[in-house]
N, CA, C and O atoms as CSV, one atom per row, in Angstrom:
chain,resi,resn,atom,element,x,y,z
A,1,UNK,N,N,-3.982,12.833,-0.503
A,1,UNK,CA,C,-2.979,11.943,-1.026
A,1,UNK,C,C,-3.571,10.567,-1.358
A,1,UNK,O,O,-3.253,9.953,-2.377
A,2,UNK,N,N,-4.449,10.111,-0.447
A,2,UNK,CA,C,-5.200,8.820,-0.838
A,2,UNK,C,C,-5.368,8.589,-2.104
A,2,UNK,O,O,-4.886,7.716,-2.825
A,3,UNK,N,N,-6.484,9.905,-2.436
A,3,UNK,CA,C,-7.168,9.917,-4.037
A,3,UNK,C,C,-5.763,9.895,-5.322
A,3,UNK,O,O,-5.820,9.358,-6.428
A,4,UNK,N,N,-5.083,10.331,-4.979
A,4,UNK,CA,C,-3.811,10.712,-5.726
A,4,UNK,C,C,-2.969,9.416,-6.102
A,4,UNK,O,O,-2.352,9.167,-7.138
A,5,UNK,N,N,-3.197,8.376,-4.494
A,5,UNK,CA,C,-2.233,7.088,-5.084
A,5,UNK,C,C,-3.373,6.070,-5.389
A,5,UNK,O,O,-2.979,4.915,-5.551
A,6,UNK,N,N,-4.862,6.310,-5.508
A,6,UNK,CA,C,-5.785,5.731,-6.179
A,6,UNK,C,C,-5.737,5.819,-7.346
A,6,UNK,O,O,-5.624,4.764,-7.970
A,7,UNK,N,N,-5.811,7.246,-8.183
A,7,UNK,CA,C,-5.026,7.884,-9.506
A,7,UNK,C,C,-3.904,6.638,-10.173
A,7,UNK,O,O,-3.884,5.670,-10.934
A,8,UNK,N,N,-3.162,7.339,-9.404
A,8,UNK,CA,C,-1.717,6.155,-9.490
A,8,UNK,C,C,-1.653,4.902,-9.929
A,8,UNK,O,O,-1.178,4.565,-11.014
A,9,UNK,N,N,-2.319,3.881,-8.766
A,9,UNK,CA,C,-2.918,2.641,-9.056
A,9,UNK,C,C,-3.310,2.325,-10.415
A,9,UNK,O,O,-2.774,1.432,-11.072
A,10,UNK,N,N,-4.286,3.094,-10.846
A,10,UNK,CA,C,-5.488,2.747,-11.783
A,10,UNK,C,C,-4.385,3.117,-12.932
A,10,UNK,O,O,-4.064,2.150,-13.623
A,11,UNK,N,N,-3.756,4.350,-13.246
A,11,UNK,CA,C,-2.880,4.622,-14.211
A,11,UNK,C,C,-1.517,3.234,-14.058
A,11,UNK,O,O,-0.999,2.737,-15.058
A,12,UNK,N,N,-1.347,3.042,-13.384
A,12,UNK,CA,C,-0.206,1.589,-13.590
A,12,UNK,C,C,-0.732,0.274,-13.658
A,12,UNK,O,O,-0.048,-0.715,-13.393
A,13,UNK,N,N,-2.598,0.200,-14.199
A,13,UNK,CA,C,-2.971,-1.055,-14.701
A,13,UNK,C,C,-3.474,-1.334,-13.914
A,13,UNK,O,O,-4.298,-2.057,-14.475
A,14,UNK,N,N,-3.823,-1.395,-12.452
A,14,UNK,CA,C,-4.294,-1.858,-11.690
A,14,UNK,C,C,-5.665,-1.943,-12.070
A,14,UNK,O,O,-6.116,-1.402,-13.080
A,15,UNK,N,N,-6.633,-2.930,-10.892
A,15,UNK,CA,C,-8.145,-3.246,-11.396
A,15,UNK,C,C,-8.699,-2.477,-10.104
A,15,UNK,O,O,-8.312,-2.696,-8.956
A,16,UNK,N,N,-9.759,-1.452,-10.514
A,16,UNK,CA,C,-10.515,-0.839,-9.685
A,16,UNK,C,C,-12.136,-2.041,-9.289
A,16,UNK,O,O,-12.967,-1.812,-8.411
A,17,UNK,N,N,-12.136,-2.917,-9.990
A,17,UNK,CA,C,-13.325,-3.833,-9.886
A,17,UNK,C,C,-12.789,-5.023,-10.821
A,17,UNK,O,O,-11.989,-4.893,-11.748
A,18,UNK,N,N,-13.323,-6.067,-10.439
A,18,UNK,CA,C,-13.274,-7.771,-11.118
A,18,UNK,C,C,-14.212,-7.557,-11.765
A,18,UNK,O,O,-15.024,-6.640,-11.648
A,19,UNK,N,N,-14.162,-8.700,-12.778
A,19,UNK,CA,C,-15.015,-8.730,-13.884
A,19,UNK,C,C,-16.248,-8.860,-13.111
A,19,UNK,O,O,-17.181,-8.237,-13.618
A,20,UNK,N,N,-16.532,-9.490,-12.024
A,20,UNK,CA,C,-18.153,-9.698,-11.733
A,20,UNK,C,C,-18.373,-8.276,-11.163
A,20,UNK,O,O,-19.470,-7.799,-11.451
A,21,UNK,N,N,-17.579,-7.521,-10.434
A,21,UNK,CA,C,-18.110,-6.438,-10.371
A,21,UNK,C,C,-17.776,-5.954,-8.688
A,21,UNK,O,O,-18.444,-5.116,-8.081
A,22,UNK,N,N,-16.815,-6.556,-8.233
A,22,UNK,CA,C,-16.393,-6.762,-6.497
A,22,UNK,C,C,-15.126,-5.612,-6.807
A,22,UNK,O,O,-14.629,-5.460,-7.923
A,23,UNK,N,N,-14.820,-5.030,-5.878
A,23,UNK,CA,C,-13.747,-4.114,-5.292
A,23,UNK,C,C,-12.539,-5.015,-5.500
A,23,UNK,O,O,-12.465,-6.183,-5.120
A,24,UNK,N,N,-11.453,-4.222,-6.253
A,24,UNK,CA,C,-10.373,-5.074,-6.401
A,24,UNK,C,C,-8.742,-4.346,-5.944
A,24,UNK,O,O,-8.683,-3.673,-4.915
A,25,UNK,N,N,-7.899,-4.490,-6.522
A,25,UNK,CA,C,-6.631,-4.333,-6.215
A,25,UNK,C,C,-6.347,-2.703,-5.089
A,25,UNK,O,O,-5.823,-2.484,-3.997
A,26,UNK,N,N,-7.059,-1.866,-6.169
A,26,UNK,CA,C,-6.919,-0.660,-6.084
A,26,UNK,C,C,-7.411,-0.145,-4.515
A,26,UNK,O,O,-6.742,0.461,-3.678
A,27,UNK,N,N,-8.738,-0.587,-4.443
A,27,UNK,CA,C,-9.356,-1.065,-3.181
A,27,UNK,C,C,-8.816,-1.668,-2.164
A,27,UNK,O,O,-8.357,-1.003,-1.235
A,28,UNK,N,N,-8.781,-2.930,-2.166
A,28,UNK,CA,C,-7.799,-3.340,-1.814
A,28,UNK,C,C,-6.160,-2.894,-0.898
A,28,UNK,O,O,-5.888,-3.142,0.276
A,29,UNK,N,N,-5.348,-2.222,-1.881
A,29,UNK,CA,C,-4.346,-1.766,-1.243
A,29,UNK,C,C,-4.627,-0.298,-0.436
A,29,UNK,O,O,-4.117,0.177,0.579
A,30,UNK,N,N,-5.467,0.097,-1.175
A,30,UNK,CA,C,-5.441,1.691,-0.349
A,30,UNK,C,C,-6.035,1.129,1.511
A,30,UNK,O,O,-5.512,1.633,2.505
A,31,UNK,N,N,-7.033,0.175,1.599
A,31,UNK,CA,C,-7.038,-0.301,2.536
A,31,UNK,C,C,-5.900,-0.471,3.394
A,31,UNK,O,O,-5.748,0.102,4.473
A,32,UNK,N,N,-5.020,-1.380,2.803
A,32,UNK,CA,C,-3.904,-1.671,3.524
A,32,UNK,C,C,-3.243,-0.470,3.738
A,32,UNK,O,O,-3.064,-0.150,4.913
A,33,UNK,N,N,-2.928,0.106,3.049
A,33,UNK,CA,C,-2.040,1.432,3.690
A,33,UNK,C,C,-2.803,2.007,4.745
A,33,UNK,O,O,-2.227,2.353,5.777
A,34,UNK,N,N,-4.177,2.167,4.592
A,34,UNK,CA,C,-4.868,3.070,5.475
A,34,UNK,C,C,-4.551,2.261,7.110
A,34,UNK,O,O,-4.699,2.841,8.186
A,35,UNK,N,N,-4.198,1.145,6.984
A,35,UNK,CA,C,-4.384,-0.456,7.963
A,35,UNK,C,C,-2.864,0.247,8.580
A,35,UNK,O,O,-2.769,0.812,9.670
A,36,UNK,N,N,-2.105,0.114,7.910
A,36,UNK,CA,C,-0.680,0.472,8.300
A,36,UNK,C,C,-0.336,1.863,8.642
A,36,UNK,O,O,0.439,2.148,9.554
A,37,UNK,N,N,-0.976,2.789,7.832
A,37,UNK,CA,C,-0.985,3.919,8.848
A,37,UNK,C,C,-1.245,3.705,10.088
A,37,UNK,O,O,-0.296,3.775,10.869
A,38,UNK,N,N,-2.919,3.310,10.737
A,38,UNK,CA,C,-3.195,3.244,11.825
A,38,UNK,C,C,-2.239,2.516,13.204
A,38,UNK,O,O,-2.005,2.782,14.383
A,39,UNK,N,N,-1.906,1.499,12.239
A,39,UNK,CA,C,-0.862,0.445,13.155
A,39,UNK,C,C,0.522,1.261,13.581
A,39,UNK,O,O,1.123,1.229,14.655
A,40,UNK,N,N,0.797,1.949,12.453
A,40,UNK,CA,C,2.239,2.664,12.774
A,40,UNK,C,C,2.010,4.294,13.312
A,40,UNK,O,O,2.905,5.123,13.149
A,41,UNK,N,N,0.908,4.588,13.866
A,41,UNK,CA,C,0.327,5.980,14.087
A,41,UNK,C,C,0.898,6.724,13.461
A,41,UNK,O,O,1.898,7.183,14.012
A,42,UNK,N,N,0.561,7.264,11.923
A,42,UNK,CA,C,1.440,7.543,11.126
A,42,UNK,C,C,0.131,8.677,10.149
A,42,UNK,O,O,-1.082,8.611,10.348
A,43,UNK,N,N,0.541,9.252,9.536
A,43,UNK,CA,C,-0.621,10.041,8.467
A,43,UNK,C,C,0.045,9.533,7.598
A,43,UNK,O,O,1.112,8.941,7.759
A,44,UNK,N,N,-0.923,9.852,5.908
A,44,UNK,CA,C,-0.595,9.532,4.508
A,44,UNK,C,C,0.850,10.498,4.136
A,44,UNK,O,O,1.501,10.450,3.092
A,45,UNK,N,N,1.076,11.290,5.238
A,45,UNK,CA,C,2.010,12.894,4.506
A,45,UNK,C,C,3.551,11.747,5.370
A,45,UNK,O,O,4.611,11.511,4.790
A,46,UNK,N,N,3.193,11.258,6.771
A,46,UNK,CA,C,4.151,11.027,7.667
A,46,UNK,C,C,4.939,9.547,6.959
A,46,UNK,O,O,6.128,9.321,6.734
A,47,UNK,N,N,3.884,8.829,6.773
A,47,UNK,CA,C,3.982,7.508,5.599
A,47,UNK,C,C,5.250,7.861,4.147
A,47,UNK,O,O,6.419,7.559,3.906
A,48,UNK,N,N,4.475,8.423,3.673
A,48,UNK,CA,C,5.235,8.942,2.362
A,48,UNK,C,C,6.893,9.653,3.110
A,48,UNK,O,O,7.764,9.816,2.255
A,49,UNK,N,N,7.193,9.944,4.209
A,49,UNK,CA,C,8.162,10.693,4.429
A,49,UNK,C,C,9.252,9.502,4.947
A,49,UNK,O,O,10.445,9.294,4.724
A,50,UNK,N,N,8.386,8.946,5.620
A,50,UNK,CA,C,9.232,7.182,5.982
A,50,UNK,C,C,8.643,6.065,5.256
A,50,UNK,O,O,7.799,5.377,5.831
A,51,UNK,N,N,9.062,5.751,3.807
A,51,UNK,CA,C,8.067,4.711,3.416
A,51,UNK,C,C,9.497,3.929,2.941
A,51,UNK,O,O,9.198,2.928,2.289
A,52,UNK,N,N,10.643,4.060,3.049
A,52,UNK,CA,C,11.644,3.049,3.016
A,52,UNK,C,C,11.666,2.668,4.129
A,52,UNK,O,O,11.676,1.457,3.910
A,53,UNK,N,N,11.684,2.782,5.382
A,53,UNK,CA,C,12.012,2.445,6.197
A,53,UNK,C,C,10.814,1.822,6.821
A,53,UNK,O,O,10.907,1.321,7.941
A,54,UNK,N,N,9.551,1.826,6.074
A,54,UNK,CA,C,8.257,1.449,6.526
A,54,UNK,C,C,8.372,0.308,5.596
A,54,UNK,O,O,7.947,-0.696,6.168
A,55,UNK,N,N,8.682,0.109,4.671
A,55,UNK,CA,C,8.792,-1.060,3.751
A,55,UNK,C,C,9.767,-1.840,4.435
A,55,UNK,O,O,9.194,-2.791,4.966
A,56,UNK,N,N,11.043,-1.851,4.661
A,56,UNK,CA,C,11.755,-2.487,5.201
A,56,UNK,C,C,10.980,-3.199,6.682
A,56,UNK,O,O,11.122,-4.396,6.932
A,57,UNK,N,N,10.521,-2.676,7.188
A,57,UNK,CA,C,9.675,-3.198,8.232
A,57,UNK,C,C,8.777,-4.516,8.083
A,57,UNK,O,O,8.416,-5.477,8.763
A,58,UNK,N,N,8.664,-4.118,7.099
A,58,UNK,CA,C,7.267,-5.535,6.514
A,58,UNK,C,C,7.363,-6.078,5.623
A,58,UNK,O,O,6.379,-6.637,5.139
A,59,UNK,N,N,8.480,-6.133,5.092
A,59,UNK,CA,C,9.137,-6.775,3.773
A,59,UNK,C,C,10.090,-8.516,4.524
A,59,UNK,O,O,10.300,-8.656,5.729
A,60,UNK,N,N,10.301,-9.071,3.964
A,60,UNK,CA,C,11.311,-10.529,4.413
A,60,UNK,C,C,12.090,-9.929,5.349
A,60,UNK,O,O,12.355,-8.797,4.946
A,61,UNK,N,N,12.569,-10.139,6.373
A,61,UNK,CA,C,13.152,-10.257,7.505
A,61,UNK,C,C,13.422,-8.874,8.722
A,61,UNK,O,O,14.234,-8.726,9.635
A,62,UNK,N,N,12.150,-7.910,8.111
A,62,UNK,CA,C,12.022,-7.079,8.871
A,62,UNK,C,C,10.988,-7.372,10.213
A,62,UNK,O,O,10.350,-8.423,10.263
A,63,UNK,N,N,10.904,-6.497,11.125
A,63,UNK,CA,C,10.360,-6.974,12.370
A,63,UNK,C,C,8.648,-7.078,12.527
A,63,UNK,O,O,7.862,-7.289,13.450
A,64,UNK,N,N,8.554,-6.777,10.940
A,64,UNK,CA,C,6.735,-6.663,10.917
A,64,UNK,C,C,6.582,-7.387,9.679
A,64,UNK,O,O,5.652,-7.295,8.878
A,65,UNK,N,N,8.087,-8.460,9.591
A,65,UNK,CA,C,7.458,-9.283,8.082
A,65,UNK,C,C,6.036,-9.883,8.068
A,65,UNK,O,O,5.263,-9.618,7.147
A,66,UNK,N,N,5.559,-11.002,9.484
A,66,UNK,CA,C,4.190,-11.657,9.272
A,66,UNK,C,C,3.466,-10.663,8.528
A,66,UNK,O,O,3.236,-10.669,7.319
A,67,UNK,N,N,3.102,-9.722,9.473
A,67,UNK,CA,C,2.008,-8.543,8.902
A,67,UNK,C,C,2.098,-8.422,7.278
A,67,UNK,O,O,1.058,-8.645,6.658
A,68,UNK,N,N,3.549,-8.004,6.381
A,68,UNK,CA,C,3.576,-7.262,5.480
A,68,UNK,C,C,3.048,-8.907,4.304
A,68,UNK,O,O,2.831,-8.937,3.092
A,69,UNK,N,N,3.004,-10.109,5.403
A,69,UNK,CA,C,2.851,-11.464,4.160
A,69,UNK,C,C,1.146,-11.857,4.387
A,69,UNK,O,O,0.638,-12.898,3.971
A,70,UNK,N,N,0.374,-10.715,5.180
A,70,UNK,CA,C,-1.431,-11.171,5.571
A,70,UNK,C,C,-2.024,-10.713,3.576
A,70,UNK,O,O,-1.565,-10.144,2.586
A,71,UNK,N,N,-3.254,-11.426,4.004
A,71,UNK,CA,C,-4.048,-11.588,2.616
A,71,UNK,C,C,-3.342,-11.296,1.438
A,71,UNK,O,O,-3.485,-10.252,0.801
A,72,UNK,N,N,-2.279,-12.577,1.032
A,72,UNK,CA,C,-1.707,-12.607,0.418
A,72,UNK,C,C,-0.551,-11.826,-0.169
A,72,UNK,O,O,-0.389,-11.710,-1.384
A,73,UNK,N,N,0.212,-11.318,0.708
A,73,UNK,CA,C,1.164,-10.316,0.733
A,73,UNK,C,C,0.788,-8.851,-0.028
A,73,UNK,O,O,1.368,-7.943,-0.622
A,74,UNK,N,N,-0.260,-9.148,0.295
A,74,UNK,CA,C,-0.789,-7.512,-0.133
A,74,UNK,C,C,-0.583,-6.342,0.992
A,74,UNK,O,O,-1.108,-5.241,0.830
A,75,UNK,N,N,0.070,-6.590,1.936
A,75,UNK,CA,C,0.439,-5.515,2.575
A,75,UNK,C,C,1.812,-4.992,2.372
A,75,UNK,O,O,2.230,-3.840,2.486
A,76,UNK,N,N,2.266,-5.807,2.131
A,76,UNK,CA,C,3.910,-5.194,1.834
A,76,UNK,C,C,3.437,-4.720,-0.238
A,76,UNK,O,O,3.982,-3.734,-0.734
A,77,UNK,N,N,2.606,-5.443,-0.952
A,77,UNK,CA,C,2.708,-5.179,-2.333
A,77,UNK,C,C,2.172,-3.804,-2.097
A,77,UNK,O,O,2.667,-2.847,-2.692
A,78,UNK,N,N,1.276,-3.675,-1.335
A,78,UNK,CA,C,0.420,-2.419,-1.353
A,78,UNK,C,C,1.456,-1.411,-0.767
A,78,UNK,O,O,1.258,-0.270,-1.185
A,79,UNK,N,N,2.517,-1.533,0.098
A,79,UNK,CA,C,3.108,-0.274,0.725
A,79,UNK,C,C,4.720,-0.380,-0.586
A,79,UNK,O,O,5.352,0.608,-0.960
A,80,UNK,N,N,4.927,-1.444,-0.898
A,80,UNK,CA,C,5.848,-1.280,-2.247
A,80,UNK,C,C,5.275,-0.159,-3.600
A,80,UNK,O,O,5.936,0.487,-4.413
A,81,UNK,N,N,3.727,-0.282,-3.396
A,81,UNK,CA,C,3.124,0.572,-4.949
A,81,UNK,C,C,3.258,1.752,-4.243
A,81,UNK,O,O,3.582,2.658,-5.010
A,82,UNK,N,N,3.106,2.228,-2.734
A,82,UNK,CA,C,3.225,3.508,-3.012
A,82,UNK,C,C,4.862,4.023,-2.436
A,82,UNK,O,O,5.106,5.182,-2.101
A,83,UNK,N,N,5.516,3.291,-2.423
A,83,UNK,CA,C,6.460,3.717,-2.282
A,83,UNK,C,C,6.738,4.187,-3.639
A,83,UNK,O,O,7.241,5.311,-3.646
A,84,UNK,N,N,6.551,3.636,-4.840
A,84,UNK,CA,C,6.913,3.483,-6.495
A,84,UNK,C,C,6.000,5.389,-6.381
A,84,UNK,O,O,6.288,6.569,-6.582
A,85,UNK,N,N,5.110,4.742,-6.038
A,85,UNK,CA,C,4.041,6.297,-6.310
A,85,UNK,C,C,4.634,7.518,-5.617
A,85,UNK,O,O,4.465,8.648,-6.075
A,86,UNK,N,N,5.412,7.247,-4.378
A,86,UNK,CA,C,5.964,8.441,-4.231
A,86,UNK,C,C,7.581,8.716,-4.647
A,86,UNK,O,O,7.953,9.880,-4.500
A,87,UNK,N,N,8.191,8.119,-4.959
A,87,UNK,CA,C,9.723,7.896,-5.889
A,87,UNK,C,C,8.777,8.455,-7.111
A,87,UNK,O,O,9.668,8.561,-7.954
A,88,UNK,N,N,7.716,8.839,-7.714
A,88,UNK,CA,C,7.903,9.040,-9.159
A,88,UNK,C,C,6.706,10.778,-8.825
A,88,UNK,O,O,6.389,11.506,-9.766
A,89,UNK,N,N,6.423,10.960,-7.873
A,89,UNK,CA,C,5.366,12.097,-7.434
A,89,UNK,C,C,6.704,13.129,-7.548
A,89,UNK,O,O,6.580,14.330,-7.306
């Protein structure tokens, strides 16, 4: 499933590398999910099965907002893309 919402990513514009040539968005978020799996002892299959209720968690005034607002709210953007990725799978 990883490779699949890497797919995903890259097909909705995302940047697999910056112009100089560094790991970017795509990178980036799959990290974070992988981050939030671990935190929520969760698999990519268990994630995708609760990912509203995993978003709500780390989104504005849920009980894991700090977390979902670290390196620049890329943890909640990153668990919002695959929520999109699995609403359209």
């Amino acid at each position: 499933m990883k490779d699949k919402f890497k797919d995903f990513l890259i097909s909705q514009g995302y940047k697999e590398y910056t112009p100089s040539g560094n790991k970017s968005t795509v990178y980036a978020y799959t990290v974070c999910i992988e981050r939030i799996i671990e935190w929520e002892n969760m698999t990519w299959e268990s994630l995708k099965n609760n990912i509203s209720a995993t978003v709500s968690k780390y989104d504005i005034g849920g009980e894991k907002e700090e977390m979902g607002k670290k390196s620049h709210n890329s943890y909640i953007s990153a668990l919002k893309a695959f929520e999109k990725f699995v609403n359209l799978s």
